[in-house]
C-alpha positions in Angstrom: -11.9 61.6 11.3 -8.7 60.0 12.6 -10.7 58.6 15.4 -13.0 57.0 12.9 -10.9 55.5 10.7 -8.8 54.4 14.2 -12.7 52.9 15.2 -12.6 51.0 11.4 -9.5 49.6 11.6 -9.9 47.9 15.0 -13.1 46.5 13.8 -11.5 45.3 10.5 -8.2 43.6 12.0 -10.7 42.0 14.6 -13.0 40.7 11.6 -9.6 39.6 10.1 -8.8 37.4 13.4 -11.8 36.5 13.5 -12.4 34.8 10.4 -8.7 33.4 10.6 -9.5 31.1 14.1 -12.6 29.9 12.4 -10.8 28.9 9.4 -8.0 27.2 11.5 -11.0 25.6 13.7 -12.8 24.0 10.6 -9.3 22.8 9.1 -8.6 18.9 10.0 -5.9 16.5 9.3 -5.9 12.9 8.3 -2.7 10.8 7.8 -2.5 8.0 5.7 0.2 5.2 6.5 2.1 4.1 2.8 5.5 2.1 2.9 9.1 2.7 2.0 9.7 5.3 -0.3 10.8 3.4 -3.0 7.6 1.7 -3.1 3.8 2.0 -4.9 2.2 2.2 -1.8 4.4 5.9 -0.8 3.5 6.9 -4.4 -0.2 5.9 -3.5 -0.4 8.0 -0.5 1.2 11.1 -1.6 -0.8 11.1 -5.0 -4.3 10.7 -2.5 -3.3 13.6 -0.6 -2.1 15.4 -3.6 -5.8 15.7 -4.4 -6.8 15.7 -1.4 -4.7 19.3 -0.5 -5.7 21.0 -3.8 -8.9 21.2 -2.3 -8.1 22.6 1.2 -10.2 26.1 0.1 -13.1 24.5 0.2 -13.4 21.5 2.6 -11.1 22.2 5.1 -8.9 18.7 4.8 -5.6 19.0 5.2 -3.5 15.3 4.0 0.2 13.9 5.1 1.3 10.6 3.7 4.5 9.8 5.9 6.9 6.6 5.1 5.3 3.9 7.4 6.6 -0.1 7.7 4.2 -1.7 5.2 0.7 -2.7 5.4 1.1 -4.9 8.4 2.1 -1.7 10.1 -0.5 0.4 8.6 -3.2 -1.9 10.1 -1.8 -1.6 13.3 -1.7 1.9 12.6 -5.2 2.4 11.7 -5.8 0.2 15.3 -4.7 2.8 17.8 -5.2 5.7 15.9 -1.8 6.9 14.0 -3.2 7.1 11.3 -6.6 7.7 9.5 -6.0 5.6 6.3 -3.6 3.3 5.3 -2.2 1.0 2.3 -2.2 -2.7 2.4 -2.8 -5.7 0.6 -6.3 -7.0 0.2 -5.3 -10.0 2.6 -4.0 -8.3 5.3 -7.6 -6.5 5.2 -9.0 -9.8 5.3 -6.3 -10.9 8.2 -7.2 -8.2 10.2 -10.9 -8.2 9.9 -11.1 -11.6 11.1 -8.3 -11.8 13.6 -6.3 -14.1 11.6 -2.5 -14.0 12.2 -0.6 -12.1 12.1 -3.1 -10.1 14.1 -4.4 -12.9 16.2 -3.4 -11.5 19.6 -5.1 -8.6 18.5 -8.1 -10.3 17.9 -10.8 -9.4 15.4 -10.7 -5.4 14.1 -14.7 -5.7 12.9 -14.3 -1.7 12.7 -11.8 -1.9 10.0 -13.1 -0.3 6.4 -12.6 -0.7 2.8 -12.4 2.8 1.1 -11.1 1.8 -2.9 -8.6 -1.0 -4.1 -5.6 0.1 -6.0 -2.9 -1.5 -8.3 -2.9 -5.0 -8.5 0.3 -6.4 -6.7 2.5 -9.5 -7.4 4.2 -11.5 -4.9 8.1 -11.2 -6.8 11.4 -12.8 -5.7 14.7 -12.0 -7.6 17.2 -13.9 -7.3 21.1 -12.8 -8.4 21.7 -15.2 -12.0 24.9 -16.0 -10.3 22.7 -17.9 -7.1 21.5 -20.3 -9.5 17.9 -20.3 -8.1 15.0 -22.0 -10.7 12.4 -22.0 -8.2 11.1 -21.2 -4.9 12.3 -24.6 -3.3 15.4 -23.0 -5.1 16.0 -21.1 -2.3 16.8 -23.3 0.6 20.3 -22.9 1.5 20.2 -18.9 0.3 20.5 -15.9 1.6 17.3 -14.2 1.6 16.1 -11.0 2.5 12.3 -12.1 3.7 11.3 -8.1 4.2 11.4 -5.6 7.3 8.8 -6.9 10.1 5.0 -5.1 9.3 5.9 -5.2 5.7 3.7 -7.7 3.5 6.4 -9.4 1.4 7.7 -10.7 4.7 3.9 -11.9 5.9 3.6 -13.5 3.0 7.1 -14.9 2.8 6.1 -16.1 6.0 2.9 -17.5 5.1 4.7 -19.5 2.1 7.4 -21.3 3.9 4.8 -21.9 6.7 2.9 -24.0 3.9 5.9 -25.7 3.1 6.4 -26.8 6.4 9.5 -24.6 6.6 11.3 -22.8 9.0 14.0 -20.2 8.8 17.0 -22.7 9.2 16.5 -23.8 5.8 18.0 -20.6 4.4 21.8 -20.2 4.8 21.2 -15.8 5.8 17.5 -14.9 6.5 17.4 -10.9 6.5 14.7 -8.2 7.5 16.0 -5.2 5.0 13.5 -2.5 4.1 12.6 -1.9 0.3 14.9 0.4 0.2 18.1 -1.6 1.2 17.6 -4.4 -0.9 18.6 -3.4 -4.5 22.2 -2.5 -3.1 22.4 -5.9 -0.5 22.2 -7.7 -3.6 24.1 -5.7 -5.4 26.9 -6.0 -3.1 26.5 -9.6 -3.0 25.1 -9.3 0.9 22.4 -11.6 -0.2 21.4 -13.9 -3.5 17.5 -12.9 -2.7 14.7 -10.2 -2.5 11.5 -10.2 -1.7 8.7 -7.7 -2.6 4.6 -8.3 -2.6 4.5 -5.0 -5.0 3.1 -3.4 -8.3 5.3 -3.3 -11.5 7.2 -1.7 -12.4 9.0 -0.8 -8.9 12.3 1.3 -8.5 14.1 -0.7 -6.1 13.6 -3.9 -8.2 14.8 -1.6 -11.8 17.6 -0.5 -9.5 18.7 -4.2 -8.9 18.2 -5.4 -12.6 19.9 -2.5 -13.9 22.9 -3.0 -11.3 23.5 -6.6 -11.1 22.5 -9.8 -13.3 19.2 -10.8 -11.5 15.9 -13.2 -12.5 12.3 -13.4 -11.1 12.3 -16.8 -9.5 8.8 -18.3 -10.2 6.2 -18.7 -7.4 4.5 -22.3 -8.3 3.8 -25.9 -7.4 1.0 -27.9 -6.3 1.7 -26.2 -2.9 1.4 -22.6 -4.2 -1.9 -23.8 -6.4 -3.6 -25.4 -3.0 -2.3 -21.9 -1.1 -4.4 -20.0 -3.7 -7.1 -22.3 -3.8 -7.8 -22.1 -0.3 -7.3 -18.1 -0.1 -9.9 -16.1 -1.1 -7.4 -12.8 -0.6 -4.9 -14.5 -3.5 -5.1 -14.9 -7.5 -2.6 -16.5 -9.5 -0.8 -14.0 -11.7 2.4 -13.0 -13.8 5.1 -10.3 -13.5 4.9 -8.9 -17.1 7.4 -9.3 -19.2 10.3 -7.1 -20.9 9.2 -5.1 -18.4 13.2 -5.0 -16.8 16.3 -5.8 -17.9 17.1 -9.2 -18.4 14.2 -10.5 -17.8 12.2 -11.0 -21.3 9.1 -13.3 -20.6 6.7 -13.3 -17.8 7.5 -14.8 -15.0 4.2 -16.9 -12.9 3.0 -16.1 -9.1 0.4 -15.2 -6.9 -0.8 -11.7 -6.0 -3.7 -9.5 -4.6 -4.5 -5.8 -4.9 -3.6 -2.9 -2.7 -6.4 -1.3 -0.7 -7.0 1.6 1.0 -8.1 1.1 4.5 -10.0 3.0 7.1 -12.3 2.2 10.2 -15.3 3.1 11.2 -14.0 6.0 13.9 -13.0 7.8 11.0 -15.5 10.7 9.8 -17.9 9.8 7.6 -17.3 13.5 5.7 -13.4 13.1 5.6 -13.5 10.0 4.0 -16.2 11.0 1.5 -14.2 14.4 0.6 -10.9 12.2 -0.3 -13.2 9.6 -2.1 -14.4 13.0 -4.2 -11.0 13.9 -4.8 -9.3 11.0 -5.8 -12.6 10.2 -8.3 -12.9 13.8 -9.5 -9.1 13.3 -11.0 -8.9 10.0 -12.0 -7.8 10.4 -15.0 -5.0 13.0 -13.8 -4.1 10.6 -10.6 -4.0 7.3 -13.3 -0.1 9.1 -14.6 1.5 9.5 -11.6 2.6 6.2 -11.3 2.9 3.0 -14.4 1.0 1.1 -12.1 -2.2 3.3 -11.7 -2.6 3.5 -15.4 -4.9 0.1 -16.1 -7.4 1.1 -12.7 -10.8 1.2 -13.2 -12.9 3.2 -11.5 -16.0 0.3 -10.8 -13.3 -2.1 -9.9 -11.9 -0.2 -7.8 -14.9 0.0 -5.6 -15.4 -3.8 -5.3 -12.2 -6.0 -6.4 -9.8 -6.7 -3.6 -12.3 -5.5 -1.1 -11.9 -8.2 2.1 -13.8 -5.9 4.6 -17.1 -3.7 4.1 -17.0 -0.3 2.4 -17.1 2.3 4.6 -20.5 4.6 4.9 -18.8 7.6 3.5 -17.0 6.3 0.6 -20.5 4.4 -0.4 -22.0 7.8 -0.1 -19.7 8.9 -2.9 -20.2 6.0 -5.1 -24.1 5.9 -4.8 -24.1 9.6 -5.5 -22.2 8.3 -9.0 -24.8 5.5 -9.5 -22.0 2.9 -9.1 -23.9 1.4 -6.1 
């Protein structure tokens, strides 16, 4: 009898082990590059693979959603293979797609995918009240923080002066502090500027209007209009107002959408299965961030989209009758 239940045991603990390796050999990972931490695009991430994770039991995906350098770094992320996914604004999609700078030396990425837009994001400088700044031209002769390099505020700050016919010499202090670094550089009086392509509200600006006197500067002029005009990756917009302290009315700019990327060496199953679980709990993902709450389920499958859907998410959304 012992020798039996001995026999049953073995068989048992090696059913156990057995079912244990195939588990860990059908589990798979994806990563999904974000920003800084004080950011929407962090937010974004770990809300996707909040979703994603809850369903581990029965697909087998297992998601991470690390701090990454912005959306200029997520591209290049995406590009050799860090990561799976990643966050950026619809016009560094578009920039990387056709191998415009700032990834000309890379040349055309005609594998990169859209998977869903996001939050609508505003291109937002503010300035201390003390700088005195009324307008972008405003800033010549400031110190300005123009973002960290692979962030988009700083490609697109970038791509501003650029049509200006600026340079960096204009600006009395031109520095590259991450998100997170700003609110208190300006606090401290380190610089009279910050930059941030971003959806409201945002932390680290709240954190600089509720610390020091500060202003949105408005982004406009027949410059600006002709930028816009010529782009099909920008829209004219507004930071809303009341929205932070100090600041009662809206303030006018340009913006874009966020957008999660992919390319086509991704899996058409893993991207399907975090399409499915981001859809499956819209409504739940819409609270976890001010800035989900006014997405839309159809838009988010075609507005901001600057490169083709890829196969698995269009799976998803022809399976919903959306396609």
């Amino acid at each position: 009898m012992k020798g039996i239940s001995l026999i049953a045991a073995v068989i048992a603990a090696a059913s156990t082990l057995s079912y244990s390796e195939n588990s860990l050999a059908l589990e798979q990972f994806i990563t999904i590059g974000t920003g800084g931490q004080t950011g929407v695009y962090y937010v974004a991430g770990q809300s996707i693979c909040r979703f994603v994770n809850r369903g581990v039991g029965d697909h087998g995906i297992k998601c991470n959603a690390p701090a990454s350098g912005g959306g200029v770094a997520n591209v290049n992320g995406i590009r050799s293979g860090e990561y799976n996914f990643g966050v950026m604004q619809s016009d560094h999609q578009y920039k990387a797609f056709y191998g415009q700078a700032p990834f000309a030396t890379q040349g055309k990425m005609a594998d990169i995918r859209s998977v869903f837009s996001l939050q609508s994001e505003i291109f937002t400088i503010l300035a201390r009240k003390d700088a005195n700044i009324a307008d972008f031209d405003g800033l010549k002769g400031k110190r300005v923080n123009i973002g960290n390099p692979g962030s988009g505020q700083r490609d697109t700050f970038e791509q501003l002066i650029d049509a200006k016919d600026w340079n960096h010499s204009v600006f009395s202090l031109v520095a590259d502090l991450k998100p997170a670094e700003q609110a208190a550089a300006m606090t401290d009086n380190n610089i009279d500027a910050m930059s941030y392509f971003v959806g409201h509200p945002n932390g680290a600006i709240q954190e600089a209007t509720t610390t020091v006197d500060a202003v949105f500067v408005p982004v406009t002029g027949p410059i600006i209009d002709a930028l816009v005009a010529d782009k099909p990756y920008f829209t004219k917009t507004e930071i809303p107002g009341g929205m932070y302290r100090g600041n009662p009315d809206p303030v006018p700019s340009l913006g874009g959408k966020a957008v999660l990327s992919t390319s086509t060496h991704t899996d058409p199953e893993l991207v399907y299965q975090l399409v499915k679980s981001v859809f499956d709990n819209i409504d739940r993902f819409k609270r976890l961030h001010p800035a989900f709450a006014s997405l839309n389920e159809k838009e988010m499958i075609n507005a901001g989209l600057t490169a083709p859907l890829h196969e698995g998410a269009e799976r998803y959304y022809k399976e919903r009758g959306w396609l």
